[in-house]
C-alpha positions as CSV (number, residue, x, y, z in Angstrom):
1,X,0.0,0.0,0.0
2,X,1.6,3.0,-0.7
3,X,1.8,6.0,1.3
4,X,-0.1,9.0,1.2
5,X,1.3,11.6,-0.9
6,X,3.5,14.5,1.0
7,X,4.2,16.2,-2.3
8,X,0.5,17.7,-2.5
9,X,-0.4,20.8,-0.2
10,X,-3.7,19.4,0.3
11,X,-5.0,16.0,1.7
12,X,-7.4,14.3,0.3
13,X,-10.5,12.6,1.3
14,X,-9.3,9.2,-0.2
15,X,-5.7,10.0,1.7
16,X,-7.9,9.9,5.0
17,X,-10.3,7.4,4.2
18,X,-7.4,4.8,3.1
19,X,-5.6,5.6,6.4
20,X,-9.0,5.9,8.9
21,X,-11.0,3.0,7.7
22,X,-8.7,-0.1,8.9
23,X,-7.4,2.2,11.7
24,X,-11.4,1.9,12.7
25,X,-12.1,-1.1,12.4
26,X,-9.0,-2.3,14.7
27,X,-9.9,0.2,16.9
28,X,-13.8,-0.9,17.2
29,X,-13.1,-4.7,17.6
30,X,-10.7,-3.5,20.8
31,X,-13.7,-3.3,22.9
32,X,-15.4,-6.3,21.0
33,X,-13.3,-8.3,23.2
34,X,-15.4,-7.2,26.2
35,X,-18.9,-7.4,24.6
36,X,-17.4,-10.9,23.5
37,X,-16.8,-12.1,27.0
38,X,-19.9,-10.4,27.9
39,X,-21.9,-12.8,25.6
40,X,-20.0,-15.4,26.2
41,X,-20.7,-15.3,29.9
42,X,-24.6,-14.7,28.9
43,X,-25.0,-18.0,27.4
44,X,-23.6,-19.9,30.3
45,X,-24.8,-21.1,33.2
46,X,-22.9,-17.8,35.6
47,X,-23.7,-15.2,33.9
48,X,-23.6,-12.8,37.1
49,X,-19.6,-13.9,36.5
50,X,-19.7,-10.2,33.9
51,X,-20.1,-8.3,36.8
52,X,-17.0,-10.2,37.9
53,X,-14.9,-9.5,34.8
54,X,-16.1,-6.0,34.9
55,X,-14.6,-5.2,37.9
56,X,-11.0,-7.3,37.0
57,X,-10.9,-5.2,33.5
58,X,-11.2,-2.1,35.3
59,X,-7.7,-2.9,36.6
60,X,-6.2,-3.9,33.4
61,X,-7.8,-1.1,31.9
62,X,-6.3,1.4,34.1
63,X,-2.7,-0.4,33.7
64,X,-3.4,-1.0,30.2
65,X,-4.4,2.5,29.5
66,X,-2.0,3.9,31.5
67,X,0.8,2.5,29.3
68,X,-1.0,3.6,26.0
69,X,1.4,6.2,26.0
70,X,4.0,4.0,24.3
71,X,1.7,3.3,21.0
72,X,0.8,7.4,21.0
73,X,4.0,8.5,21.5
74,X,5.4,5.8,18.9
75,X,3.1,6.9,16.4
76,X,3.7,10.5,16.8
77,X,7.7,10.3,16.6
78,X,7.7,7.6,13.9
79,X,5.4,9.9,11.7
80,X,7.6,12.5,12.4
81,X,10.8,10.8,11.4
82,X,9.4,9.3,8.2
83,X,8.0,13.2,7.0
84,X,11.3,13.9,7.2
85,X,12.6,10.6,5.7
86,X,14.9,9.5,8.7
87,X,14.7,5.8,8.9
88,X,17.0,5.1,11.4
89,X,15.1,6.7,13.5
90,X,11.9,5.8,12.8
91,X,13.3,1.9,13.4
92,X,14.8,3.2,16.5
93,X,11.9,5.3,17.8
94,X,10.2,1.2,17.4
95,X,13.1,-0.2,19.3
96,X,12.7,1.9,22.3
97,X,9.3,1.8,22.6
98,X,9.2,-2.4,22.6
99,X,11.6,-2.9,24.4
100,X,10.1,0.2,27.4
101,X,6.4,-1.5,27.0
102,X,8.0,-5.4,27.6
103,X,10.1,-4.3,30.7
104,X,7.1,-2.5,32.5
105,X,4.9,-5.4,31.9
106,X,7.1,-7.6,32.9
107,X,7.0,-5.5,36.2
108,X,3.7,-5.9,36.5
109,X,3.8,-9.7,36.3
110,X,6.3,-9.9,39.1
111,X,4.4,-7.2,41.7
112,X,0.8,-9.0,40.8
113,X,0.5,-9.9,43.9
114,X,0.3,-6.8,46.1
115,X,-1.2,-5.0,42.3
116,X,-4.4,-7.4,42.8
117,X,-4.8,-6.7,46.8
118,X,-4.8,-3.5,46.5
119,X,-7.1,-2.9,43.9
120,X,-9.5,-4.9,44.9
121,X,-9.4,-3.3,48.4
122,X,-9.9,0.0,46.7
123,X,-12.6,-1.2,44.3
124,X,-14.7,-2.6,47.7
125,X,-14.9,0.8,49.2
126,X,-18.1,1.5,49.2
127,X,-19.4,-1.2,46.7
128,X,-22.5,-3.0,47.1
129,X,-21.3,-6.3,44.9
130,X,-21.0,-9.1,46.3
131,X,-18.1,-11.4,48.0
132,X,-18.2,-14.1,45.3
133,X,-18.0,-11.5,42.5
134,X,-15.0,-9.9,44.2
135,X,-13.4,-13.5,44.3
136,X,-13.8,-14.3,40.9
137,X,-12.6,-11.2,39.6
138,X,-9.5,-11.9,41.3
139,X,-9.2,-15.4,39.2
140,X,-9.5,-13.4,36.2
141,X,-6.6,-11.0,37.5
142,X,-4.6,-13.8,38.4
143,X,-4.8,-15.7,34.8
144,X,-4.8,-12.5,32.3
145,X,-2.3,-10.4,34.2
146,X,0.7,-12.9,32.4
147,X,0.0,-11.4,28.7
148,X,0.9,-8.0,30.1
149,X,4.8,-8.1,28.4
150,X,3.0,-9.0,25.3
151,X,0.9,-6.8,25.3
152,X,2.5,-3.6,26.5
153,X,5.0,-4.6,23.3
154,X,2.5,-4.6,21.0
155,X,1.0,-1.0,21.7
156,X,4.5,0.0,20.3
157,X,4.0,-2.0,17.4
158,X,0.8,-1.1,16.9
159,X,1.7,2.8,16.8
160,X,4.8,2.1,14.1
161,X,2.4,0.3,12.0
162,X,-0.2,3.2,12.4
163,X,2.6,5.8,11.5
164,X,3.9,3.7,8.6
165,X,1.0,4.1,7.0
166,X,-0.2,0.3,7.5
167,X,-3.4,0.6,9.3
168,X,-4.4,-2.3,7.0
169,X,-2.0,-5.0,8.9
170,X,-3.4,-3.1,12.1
171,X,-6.5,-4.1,10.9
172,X,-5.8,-8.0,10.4
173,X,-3.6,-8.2,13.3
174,X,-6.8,-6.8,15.8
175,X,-9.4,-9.1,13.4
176,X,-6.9,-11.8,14.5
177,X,-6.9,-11.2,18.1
178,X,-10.8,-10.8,18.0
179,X,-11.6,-14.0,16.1
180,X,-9.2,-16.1,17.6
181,X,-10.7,-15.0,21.0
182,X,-14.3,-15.7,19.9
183,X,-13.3,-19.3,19.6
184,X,-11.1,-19.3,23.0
185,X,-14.3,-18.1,24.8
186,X,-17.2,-20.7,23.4
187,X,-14.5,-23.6,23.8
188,X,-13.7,-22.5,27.2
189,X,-16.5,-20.5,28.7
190,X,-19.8,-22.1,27.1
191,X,-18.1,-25.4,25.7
192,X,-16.0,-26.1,29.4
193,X,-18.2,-24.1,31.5
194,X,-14.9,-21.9,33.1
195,X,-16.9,-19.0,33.4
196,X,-14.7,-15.9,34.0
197,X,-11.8,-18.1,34.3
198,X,-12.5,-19.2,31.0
199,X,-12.8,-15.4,29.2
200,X,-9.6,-14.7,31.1
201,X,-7.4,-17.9,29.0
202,X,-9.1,-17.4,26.3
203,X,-8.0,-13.6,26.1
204,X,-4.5,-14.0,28.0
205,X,-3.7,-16.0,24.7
206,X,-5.1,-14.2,22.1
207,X,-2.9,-11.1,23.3
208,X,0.1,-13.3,23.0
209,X,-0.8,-14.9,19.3
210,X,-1.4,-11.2,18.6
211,X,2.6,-10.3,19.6
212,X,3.8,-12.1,17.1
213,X,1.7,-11.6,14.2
214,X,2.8,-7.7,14.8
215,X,6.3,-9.1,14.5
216,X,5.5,-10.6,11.3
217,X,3.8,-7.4,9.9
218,X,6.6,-5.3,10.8
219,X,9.0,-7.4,8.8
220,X,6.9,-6.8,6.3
221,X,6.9,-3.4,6.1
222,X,11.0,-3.2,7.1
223,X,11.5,-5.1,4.0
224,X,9.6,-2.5,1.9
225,X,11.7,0.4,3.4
226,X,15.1,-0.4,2.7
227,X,15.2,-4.0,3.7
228,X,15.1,-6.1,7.1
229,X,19.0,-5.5,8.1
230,X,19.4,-2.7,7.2
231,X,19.1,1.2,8.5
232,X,20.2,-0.2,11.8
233,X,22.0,2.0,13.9
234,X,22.5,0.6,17.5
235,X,23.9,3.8,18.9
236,X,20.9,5.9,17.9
237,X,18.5,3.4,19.7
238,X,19.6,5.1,22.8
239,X,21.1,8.8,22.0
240,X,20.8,10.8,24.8
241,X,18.9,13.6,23.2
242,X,16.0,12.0,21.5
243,X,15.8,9.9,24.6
244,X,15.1,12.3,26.3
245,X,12.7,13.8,23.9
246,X,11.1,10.3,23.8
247,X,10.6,9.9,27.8
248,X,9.5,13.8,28.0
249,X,6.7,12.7,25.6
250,X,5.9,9.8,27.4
251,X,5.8,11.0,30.5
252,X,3.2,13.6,30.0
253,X,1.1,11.5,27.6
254,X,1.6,8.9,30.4
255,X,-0.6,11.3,33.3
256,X,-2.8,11.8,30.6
257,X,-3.6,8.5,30.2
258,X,-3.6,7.3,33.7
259,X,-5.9,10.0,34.8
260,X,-8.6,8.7,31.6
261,X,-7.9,4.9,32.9
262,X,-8.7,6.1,36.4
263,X,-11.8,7.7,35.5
264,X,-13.3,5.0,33.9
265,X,-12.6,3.0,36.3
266,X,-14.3,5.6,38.9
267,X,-17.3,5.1,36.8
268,X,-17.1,1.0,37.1
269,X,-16.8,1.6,40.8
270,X,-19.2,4.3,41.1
271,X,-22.0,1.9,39.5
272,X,-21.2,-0.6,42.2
273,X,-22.5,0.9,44.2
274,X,-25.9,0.4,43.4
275,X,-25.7,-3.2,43.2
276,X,-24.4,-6.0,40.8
277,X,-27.3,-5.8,38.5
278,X,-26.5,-2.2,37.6
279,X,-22.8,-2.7,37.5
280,X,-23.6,-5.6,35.3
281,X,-25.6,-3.6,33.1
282,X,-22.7,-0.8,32.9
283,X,-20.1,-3.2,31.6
284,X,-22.4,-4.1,28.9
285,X,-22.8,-0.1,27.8
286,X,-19.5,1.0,28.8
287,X,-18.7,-1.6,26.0
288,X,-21.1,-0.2,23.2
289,X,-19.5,2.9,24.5
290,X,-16.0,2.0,24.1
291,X,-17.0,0.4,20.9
292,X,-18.2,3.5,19.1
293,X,-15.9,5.6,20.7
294,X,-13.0,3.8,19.0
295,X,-14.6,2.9,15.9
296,X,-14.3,6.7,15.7
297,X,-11.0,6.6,16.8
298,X,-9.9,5.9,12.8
299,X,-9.9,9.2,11.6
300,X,-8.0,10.3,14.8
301,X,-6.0,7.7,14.2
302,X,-5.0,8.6,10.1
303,X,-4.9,12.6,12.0
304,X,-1.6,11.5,13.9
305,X,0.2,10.0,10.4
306,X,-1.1,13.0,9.1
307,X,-0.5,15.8,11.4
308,X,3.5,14.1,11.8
309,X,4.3,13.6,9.4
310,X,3.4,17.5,8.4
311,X,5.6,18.4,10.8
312,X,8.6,16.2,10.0
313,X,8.6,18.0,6.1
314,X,11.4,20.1,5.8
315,X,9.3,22.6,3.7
316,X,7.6,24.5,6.4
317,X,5.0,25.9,3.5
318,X,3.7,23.1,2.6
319,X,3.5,20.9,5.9
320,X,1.5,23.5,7.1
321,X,-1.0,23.8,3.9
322,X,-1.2,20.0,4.9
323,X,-1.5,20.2,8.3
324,X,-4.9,22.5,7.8
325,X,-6.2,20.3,5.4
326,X,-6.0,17.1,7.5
327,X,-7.6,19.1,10.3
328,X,-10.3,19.8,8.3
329,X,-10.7,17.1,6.3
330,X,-10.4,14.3,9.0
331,X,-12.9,16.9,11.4
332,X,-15.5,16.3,8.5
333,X,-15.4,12.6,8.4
334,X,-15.5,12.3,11.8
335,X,-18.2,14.4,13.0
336,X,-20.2,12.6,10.3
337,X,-19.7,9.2,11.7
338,X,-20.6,10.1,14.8
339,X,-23.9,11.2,13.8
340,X,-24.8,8.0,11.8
341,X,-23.3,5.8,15.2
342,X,-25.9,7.7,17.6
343,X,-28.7,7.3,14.6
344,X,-27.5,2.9,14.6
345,X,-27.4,3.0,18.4
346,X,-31.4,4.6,18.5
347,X,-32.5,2.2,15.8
348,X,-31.2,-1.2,16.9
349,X,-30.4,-0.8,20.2
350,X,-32.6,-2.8,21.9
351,X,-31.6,-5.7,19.7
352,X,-28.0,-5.2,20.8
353,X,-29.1,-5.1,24.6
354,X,-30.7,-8.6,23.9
355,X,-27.5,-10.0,22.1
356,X,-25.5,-9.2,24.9
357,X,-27.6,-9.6,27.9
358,X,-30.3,-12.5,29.4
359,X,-33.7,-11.8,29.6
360,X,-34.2,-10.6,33.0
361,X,-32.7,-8.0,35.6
362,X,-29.7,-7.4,33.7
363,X,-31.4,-7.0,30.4
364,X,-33.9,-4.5,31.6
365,X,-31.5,-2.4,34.0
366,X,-29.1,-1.9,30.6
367,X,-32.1,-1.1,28.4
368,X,-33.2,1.8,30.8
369,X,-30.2,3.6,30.9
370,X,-28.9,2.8,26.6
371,X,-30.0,6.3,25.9
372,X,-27.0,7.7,27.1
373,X,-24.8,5.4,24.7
374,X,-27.2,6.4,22.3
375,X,-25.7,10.0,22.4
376,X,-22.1,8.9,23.9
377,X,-20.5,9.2,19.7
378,X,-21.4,13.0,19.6
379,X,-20.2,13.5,23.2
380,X,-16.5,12.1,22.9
381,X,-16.1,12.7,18.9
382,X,-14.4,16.4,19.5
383,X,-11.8,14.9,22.0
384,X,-10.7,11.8,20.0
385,X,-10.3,13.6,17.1
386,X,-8.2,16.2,19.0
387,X,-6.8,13.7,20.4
388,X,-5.4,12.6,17.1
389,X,-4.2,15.6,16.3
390,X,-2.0,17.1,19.2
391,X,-0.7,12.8,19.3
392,X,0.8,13.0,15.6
393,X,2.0,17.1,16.6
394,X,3.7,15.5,20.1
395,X,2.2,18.3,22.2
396,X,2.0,15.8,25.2
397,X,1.9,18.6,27.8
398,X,-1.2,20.2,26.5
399,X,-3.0,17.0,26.2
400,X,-1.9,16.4,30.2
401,X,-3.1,19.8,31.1
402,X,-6.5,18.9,29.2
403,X,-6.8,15.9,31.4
404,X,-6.4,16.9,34.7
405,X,-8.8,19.8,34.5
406,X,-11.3,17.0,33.1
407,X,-10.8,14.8,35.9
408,X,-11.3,17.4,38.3
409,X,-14.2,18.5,37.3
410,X,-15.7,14.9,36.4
411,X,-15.0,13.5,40.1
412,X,-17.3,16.2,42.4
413,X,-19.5,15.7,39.3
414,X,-20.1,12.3,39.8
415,X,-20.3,12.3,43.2
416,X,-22.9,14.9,43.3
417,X,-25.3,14.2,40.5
418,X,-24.8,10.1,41.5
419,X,-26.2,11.6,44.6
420,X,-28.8,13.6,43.1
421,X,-29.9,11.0,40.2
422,X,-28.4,7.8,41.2
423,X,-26.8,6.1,37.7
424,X,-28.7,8.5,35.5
425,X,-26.1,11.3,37.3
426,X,-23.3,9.1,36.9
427,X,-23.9,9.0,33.3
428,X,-24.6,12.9,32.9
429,X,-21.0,13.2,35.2
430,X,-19.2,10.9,32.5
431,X,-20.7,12.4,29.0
432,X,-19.8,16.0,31.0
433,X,-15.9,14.9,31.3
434,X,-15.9,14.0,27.6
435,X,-17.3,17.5,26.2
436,X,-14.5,19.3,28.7
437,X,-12.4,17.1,27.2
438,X,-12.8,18.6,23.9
439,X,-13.1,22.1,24.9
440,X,-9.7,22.1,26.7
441,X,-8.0,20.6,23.9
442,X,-9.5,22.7,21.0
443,X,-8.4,25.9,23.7
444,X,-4.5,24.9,23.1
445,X,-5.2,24.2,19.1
446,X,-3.8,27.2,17.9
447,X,0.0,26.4,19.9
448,X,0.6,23.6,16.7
449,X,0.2,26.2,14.3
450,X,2.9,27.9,15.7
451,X,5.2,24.9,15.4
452,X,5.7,25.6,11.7
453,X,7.0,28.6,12.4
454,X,10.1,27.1,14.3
């Protein structure tokens, strides 16, 4: 596939499109791996065991996300060095960001122990679900917390491939992942009757298969730049200076992302406490939620390859003239795909609730509150696309600064209309920290302009 043309001022639609559609679809099956286990867990004979996972994936999502820093910041400095036609660098930018992503999760295997007491300590406080969910969530924990080296790695692949250009073998490497977990869960969950045990195997291994195909993929594309061997430059893996370029990026990307990990997670503990029929019925919305809100994620997504490599050109003129029109371009695309999610999500979502759920308690407590997924793609679209953008710029600080003034708004928020409203609030509290979201970051907008002036 080749890549899109950096010797046009403009960007086209097609440009976008090529780049945003596979970047979408990998994105969107993400959280399929949660409705998956969701359904999965439906169809057997425990299926309050998804209250269960959904408290165990709030701690992998908030160590997870926390670390999704290393495919941002990946994808930003890769799209950066190939604008500017530095291949060494944009292999080494890969280097360093594997080899960061396998250490820390190999630190997370070795401290799981006191990782899973204390989380589940702090997920208790003031939760109304029960002892038996608690104790199964920490067999999940205990079974799925092994992938994390594999998986940590693969964010870093999965940001070189996006900056590359090949959101295609993103695409077939997430498809991958997704199917080969389908079949994990039915053999293991419905076929062996493991319950949560059984969604945790199933998806520990499909993270691992999904390491290597990224290995395989990335060959791929080495070969097609210069070949396998060569461009290798050990000394630049880890030169002081764009070392430290590469942890300063990290490092404020990596707040960021903790402080959006810890609010979902707020949310998932939040809803406990009104029982494990409501939290049950959260984890099935939170993942439609998560579903659309990455399936928008695509044209964000093509924005970073974009918007770098813009700024890596060495003709200032026209890496800006580009850098407006994938703003705008990418803007359009994605506000219009939000609109036809929300319109999908009013028409069939009662059919999706009874997919996903049993008839009964569960079923009816997610139907009651589906409106606010219904109008969750126009709430977060602004602040994923932006997103995007100030990702493939590298203006980590400002996305940190957007963050924290989200979060402190969000948690008062919560606790008062929760109070108020009961999970209705919590749901107003959560849609209102996705449109500050977007209004912080569109505030600092102007500052990457100014970069081409430099």
């Amino acid at each position: 596939m080749p890549t899109a043309d950096t010797h046009n001022a403009d960007v086209s639609y097609r440009d976008i499109i090529r780049l945003a559609w596979p970047a979408s679809v990998a994105a969107a099956v993400t959280p399929l791996l949660g409705a998956i286990d969701v359904w999965a867990l439906a169809q057997s004979p425990r299926p309050l065991d998804i209250a269960a996972v959904g408290l165990a994936s709030v701690i992998f999502s908030l160590a997870y996300w926390s670390f999704g820093f290393l495919r941002m910041s990946v994808a930003g400095l890769t799209a950066q060095a190939a604008g500017a036609e530095d291949e060494t660098e944009a292999r080494s930018t890969l280097v360093r960001g594997a080899v960061i992503g396998g250490a820390i999760g190999l630190v997370l295997v070795l401290l799981q122990l006191p990782i899973s007491a204390v989380s589940f300590k702090l997920l208790a406080v003031g939760s109304q679900a029960s002892s038996e969910t608690f104790a199964t969530g920490q067999d999940y924990f205990a079974i799925r917390i092994w992938g994390a080296p594999f998986v940590l790695a693969s964010y870093a692949a999965f940001g070189w491939l996006t900056a590359r250009g090949r959101t295609d073998y993103l695409m077939i490497v997430s498809l991958f992942i997704t199917g080969l977990n389908v079949i994990l869960d039915y053999w293991f969950v419905i076929g062996l009757g493991w319950g949560a045990a059984g969604v945790a195997a199933g998806t520990l291994i499909a993270e691992i298969a999904g390491f290597f195909a990224c290995l395989i993929f990335i060959g791929l594309v080495l070969k097609d730049n210069g070949g396998i061997t060569n461009h290798w430059r050990s000394k630049e893996f880890w030169d002081p200076a764009r070392l430290s370029r590469t942890i300063s990026v990290n490092r404020d990307i990596f707040i960021r992302t903790v402080l959006l990990a810890f609010s979902f997670a707020w949310f998932v503990q939040r809803g406990g406490a009104f029982g494990d029929v409501t939290l049950a019925a959260n984890q099935v919305l939170l993942q439609l939620f998560l579903f659309t809100g990455l399936a928008l994620d695509g044209t964000a997504i093509a924005a970073e390859t974009l918007v770098g490599r813009s700024l890596g050109m060495r003709d200032r003129a026209r890496g800006l003239a580009r850098y407006h029109s994938a703003v705008k371009r990418t803007f359009i695309i994605a506000i219009s795909a939000s609109l036809l999610f929300s319109f999908i999500y009013w028409l069939g979502g009662d059919w999706l609730i009874a997919l996903l759920t049993p008839e009964g308690a569960i079923r009816n407590a997610t139907q009651h509150y589906m409106p606010w997924v219904v109008i969750s793609p126009m709430m977060v679209v602004i602040g994923f696309q932006l997103d995007g953008i100030f990702i493939g710029a590298t203006r980590a600080s400002e996305m940190r600064n957007s963050m924290i003034v989200s979060t402190l708004v969000f948690i008062p928020a919560s606790v008062l209309l929760a109070g108020c409203f009961e999970n209705h609030g919590l749901w107003i509290a959560f849609s209102l920290y996705f449109l500050i979201r977007g209004a912080t970051l569109a505030f600092y907008l102007p500052r990457i302009r100014k970069s081409f002036e430099h």
